[in-house]
Backbone as XML, in Angstrom:
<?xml version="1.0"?>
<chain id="A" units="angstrom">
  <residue number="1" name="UNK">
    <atom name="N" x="10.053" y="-7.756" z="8.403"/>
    <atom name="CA" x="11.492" y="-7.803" z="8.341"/>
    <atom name="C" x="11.903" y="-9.059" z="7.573"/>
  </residue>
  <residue number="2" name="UNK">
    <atom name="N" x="12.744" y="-9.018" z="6.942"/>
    <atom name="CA" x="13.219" y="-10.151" z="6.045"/>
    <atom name="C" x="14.125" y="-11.053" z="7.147"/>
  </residue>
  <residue number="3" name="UNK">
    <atom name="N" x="14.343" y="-12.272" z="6.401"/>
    <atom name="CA" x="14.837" y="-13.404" z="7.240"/>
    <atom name="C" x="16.323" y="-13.199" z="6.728"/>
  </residue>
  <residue number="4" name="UNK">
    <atom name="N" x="17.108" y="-13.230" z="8.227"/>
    <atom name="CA" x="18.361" y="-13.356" z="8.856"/>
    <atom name="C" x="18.936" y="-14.438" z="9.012"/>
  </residue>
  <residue number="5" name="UNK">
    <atom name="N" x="19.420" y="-14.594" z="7.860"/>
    <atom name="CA" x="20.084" y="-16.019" z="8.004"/>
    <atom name="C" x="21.290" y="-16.179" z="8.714"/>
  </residue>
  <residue number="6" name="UNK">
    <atom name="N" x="21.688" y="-15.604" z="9.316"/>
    <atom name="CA" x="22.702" y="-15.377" z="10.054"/>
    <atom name="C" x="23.061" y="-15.736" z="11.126"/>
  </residue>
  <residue number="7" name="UNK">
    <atom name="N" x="21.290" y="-15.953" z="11.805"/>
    <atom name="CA" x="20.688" y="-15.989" z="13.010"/>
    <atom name="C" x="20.874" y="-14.890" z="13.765"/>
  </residue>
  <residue number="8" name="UNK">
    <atom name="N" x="21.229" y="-15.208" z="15.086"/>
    <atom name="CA" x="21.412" y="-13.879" z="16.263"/>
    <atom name="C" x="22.934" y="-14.108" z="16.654"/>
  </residue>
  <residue number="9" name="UNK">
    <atom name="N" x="23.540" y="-12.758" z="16.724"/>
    <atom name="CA" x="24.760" y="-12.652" z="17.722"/>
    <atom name="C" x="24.670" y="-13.475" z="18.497"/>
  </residue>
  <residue number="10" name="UNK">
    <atom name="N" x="23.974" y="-13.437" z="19.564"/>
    <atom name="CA" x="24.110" y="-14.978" z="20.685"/>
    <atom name="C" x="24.623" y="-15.968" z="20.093"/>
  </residue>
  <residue number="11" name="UNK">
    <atom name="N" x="23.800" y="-16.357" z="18.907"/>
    <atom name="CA" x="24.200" y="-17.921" z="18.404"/>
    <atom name="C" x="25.440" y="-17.834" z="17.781"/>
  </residue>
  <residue number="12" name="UNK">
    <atom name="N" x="25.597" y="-16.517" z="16.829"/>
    <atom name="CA" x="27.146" y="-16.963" z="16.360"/>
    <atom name="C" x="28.187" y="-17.066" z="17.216"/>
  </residue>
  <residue number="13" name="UNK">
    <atom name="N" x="27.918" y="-16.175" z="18.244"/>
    <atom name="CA" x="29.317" y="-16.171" z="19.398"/>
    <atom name="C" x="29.238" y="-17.304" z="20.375"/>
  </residue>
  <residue number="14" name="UNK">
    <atom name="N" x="28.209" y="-18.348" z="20.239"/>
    <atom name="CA" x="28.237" y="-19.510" z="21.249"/>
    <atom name="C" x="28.720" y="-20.281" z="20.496"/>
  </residue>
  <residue number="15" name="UNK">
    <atom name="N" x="28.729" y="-20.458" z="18.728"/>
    <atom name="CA" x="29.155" y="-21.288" z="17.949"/>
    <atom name="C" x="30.187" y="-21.171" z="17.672"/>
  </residue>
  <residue number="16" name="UNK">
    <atom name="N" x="30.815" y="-20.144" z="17.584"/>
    <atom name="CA" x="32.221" y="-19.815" z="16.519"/>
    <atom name="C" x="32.968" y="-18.905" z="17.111"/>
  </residue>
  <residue number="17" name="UNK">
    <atom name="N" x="34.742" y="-18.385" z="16.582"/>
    <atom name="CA" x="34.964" y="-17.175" z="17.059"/>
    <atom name="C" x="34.778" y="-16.096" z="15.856"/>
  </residue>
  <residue number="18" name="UNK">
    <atom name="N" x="34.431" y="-14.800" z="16.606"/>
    <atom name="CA" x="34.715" y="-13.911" z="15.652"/>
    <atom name="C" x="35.551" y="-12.803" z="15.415"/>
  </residue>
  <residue number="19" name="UNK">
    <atom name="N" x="36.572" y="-12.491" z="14.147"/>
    <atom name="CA" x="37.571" y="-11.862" z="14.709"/>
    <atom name="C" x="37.443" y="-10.323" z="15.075"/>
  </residue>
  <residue number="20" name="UNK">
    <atom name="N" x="38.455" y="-9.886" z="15.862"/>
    <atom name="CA" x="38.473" y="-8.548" z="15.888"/>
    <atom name="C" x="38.094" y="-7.754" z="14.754"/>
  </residue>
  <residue number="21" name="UNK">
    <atom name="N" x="38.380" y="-7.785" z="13.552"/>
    <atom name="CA" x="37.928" y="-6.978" z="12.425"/>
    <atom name="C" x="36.176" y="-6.915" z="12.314"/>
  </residue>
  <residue number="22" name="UNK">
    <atom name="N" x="35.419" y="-8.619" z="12.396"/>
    <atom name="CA" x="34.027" y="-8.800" z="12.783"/>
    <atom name="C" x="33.421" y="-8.469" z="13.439"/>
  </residue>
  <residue number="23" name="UNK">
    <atom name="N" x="34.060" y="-8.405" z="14.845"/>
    <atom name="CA" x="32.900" y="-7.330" z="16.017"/>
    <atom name="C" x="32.815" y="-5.965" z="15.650"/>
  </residue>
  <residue number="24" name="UNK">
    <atom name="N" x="34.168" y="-5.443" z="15.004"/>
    <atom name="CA" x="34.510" y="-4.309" z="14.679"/>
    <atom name="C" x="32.958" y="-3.644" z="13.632"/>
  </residue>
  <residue number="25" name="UNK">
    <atom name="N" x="32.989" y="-4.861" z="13.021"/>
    <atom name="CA" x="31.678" y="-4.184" z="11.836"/>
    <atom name="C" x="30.628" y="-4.460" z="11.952"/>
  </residue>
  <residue number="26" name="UNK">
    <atom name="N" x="30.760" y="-5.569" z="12.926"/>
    <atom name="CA" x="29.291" y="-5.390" z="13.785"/>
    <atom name="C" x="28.989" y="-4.581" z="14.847"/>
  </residue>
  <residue number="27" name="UNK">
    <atom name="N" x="29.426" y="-3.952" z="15.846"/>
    <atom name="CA" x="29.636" y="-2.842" z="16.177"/>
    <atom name="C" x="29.102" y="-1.711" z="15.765"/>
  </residue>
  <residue number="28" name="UNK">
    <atom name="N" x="30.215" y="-1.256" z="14.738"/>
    <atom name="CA" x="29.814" y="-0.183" z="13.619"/>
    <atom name="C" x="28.479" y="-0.013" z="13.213"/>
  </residue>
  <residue number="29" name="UNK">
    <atom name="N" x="27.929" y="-1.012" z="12.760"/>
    <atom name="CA" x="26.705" y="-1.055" z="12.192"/>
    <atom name="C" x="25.221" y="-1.006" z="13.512"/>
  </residue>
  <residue number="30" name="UNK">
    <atom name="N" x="25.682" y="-1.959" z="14.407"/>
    <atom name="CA" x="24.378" y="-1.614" z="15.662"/>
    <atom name="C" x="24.462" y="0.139" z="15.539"/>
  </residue>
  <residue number="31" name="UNK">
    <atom name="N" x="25.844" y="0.583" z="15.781"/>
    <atom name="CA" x="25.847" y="2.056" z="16.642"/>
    <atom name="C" x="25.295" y="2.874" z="15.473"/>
  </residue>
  <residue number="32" name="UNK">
    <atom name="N" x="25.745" y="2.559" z="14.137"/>
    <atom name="CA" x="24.512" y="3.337" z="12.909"/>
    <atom name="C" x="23.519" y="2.574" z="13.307"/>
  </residue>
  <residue number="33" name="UNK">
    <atom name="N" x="22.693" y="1.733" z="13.539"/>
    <atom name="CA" x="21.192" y="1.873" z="13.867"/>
    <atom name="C" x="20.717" y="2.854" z="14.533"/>
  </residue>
  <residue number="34" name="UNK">
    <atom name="N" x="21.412" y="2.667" z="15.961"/>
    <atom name="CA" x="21.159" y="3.246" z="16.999"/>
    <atom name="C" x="21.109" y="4.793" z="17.018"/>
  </residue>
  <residue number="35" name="UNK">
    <atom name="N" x="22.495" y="5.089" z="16.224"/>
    <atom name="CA" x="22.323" y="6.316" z="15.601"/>
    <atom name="C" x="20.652" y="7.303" z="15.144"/>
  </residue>
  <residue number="36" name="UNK">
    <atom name="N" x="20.746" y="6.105" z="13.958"/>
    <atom name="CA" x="19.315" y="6.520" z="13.327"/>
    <atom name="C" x="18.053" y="6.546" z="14.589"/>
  </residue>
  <residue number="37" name="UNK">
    <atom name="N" x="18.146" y="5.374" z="15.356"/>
    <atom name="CA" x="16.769" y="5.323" z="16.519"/>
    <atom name="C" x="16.483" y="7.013" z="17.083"/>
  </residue>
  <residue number="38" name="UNK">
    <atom name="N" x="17.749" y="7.202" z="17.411"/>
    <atom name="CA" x="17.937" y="8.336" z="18.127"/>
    <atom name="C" x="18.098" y="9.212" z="17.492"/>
  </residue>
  <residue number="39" name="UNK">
    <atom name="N" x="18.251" y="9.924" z="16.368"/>
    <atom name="CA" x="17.629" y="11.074" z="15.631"/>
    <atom name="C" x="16.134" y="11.135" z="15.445"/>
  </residue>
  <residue number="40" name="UNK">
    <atom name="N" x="15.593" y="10.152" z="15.654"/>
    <atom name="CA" x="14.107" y="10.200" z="14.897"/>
    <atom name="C" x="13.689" y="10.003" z="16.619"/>
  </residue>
  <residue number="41" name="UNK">
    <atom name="N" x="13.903" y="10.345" z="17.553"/>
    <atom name="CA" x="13.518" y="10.310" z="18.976"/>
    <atom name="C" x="13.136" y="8.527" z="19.615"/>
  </residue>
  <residue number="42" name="UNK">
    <atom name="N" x="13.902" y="7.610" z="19.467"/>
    <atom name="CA" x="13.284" y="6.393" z="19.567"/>
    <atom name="C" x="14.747" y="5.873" z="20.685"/>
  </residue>
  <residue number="43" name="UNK">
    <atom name="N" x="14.144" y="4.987" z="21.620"/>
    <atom name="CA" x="15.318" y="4.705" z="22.627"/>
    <atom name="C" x="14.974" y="3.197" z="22.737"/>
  </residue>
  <residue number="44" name="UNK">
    <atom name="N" x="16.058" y="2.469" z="22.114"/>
    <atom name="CA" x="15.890" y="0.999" z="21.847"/>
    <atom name="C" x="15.525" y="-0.084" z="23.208"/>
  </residue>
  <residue number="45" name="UNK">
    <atom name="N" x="16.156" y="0.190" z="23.976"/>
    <atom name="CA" x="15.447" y="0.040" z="25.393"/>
    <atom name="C" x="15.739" y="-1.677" z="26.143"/>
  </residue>
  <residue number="46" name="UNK">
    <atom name="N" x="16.285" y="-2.390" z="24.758"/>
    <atom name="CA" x="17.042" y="-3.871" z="25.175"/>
    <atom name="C" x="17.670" y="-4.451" z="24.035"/>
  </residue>
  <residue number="47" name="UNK">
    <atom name="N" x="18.820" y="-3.753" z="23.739"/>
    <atom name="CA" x="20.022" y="-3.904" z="23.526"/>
    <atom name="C" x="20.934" y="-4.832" z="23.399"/>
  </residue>
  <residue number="48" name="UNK">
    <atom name="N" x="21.046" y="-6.145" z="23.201"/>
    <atom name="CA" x="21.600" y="-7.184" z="23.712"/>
    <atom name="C" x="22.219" y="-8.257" z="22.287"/>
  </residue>
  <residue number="49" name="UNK">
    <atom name="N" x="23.243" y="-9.057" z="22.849"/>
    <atom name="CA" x="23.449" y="-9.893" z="21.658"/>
    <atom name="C" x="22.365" y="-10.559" z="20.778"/>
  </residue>
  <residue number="50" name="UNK">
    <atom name="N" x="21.460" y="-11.366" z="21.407"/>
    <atom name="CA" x="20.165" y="-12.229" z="21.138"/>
    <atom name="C" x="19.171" y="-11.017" z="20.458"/>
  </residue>
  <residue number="51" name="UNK">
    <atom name="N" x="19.242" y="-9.770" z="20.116"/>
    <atom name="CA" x="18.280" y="-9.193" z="19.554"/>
    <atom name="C" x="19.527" y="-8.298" z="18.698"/>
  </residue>
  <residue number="52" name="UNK">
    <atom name="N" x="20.228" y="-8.905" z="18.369"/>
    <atom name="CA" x="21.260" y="-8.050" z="17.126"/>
    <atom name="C" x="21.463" y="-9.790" z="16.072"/>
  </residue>
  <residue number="53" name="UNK">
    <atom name="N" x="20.473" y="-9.035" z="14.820"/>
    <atom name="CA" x="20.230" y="-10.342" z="13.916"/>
    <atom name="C" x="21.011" y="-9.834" z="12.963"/>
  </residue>
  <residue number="54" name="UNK">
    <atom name="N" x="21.973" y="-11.268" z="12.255"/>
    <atom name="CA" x="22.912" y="-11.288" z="11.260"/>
    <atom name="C" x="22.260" y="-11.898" z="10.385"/>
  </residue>
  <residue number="55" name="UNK">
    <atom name="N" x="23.223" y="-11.301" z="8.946"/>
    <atom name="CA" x="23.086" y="-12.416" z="7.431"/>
    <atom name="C" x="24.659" y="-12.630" z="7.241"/>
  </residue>
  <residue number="56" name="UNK">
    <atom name="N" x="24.542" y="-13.625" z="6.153"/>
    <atom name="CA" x="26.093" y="-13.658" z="5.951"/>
    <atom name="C" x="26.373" y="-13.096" z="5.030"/>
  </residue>
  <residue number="57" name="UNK">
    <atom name="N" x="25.889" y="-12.026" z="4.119"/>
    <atom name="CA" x="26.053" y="-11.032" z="3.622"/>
    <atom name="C" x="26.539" y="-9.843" z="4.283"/>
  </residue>
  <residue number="58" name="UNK">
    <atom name="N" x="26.412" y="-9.925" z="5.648"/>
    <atom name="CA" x="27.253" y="-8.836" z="6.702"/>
    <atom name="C" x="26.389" y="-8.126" z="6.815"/>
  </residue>
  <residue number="59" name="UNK">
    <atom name="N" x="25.190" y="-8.250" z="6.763"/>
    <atom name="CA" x="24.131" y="-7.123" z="6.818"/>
    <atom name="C" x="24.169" y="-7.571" z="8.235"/>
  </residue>
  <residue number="60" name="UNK">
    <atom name="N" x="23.920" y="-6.255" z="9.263"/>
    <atom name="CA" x="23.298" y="-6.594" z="10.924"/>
    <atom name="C" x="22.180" y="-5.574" z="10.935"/>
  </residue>
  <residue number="61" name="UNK">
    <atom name="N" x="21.058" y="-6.016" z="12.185"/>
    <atom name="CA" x="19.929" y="-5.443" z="12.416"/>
    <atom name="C" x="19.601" y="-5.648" z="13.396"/>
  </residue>
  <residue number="62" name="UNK">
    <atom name="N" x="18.988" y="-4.659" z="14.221"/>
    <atom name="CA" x="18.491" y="-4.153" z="15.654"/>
    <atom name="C" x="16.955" y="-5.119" z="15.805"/>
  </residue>
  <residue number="63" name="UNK">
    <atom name="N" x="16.783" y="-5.887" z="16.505"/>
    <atom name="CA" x="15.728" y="-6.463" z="16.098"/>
    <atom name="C" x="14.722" y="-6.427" z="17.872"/>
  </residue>
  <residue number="64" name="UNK">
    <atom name="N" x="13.475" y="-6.711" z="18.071"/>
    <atom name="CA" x="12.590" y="-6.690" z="19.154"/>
    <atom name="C" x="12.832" y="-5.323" z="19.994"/>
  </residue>
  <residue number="65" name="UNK">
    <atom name="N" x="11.434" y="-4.142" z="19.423"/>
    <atom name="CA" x="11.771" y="-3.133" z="19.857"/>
    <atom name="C" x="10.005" y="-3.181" z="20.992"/>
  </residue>
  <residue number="66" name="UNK">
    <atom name="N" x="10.251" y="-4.392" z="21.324"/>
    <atom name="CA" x="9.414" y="-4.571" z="22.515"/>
    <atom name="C" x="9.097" y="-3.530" z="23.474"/>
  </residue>
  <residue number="67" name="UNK">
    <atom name="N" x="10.733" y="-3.011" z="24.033"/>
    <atom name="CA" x="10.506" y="-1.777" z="25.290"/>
    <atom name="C" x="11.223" y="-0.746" z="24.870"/>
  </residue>
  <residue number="68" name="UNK">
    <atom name="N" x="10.730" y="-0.714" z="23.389"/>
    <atom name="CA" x="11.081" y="0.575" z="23.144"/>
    <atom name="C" x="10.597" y="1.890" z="23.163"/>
  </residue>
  <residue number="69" name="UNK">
    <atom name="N" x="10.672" y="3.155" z="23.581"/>
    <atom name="CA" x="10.118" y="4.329" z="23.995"/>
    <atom name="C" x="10.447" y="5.222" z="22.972"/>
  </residue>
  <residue number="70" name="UNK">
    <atom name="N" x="9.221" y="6.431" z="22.991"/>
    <atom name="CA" x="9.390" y="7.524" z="22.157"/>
    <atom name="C" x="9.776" y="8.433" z="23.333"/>
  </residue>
  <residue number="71" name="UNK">
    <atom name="N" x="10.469" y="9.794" z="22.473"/>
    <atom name="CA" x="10.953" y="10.691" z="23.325"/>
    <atom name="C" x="10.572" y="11.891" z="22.533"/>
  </residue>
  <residue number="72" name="UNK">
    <atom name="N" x="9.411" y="12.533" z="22.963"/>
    <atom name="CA" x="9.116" y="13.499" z="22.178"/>
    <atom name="C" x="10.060" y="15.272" z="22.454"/>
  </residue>
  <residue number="73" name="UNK">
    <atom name="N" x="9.975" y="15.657" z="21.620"/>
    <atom name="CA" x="11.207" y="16.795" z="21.197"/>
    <atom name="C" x="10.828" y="18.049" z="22.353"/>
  </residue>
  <residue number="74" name="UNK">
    <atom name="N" x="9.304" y="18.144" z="22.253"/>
    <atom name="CA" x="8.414" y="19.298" z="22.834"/>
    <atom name="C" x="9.027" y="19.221" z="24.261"/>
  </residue>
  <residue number="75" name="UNK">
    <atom name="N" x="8.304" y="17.725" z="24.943"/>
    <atom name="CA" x="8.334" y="17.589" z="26.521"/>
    <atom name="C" x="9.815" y="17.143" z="26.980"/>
  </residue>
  <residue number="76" name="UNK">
    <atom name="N" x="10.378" y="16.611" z="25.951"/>
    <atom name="CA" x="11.577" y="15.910" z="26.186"/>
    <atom name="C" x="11.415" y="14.667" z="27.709"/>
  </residue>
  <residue number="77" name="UNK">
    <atom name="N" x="10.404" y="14.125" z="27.155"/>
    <atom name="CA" x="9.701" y="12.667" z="28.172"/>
    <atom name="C" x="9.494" y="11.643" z="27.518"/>
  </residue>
  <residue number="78" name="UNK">
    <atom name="N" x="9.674" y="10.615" z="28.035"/>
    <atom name="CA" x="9.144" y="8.870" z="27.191"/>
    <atom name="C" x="7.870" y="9.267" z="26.950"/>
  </residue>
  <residue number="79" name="UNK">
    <atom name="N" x="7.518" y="8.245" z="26.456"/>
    <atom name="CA" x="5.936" y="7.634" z="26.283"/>
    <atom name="C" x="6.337" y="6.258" z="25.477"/>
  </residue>
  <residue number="80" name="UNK">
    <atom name="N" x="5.808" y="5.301" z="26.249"/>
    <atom name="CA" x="5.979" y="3.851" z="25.384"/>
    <atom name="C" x="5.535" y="4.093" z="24.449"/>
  </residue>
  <residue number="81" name="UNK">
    <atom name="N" x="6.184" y="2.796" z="23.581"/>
    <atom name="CA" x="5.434" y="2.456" z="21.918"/>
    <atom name="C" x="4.560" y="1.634" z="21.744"/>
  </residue>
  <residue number="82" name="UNK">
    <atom name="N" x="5.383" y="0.410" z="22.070"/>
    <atom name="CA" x="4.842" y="-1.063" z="22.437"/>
    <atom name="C" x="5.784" y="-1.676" z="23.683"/>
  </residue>
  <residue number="83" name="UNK">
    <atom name="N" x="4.999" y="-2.980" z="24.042"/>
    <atom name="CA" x="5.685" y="-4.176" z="24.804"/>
    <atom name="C" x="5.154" y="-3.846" z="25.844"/>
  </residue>
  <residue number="84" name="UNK">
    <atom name="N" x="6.052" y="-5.230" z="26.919"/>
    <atom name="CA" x="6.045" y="-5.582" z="28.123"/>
    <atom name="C" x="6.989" y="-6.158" z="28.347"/>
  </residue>
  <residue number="85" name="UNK">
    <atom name="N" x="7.270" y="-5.557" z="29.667"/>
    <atom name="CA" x="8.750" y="-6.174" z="29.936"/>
    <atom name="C" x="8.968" y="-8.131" z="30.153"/>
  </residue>
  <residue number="86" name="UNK">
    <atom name="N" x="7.876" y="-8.375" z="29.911"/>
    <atom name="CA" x="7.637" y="-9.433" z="30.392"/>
    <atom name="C" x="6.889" y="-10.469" z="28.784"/>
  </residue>
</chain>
């Protein structure tokens, strides 16, 4: 993955405000990730400010898919990918 200069949501929202129009398109953009996770059977599984990485190009990205699960189409059941909750 390329470097996010942006850092993480956490850090910008402990540093700065951001306006309504900004969450707005950051927002937008997690829920098209998420979108995509979930057509291709993938359930992101920790979700959170600190793993939604910015640039200041406005690019955002879903990042540490640690406990993330497959959901196959057949059984319609998890099966981990990777990680530990820990």
């Amino acid at each position: 993955m390329e470097y996010m200069d942006g850092g993480t949501l956490s850090d910008v929202i402990s540093k700065s405000y951001l306006s309504e129009e900004e969450m707005a398109a950051i927002s937008r953009e997690c829920l098209q990730g998420l979108d995509f996770l979930h057509s291709n059977h993938v359930i992101h599984g920790d979700v959170k400010s600190s793993n939604i990485l910015l640039r200041t190009d406005g690019s955002v990205k879903l990042a540490d898919f640690g406990l993330s699960t497959q959901v196959t189409p057949e059984k319609n059941t998890r099966s981990l990918l990777a990680g530990t909750a820990w």
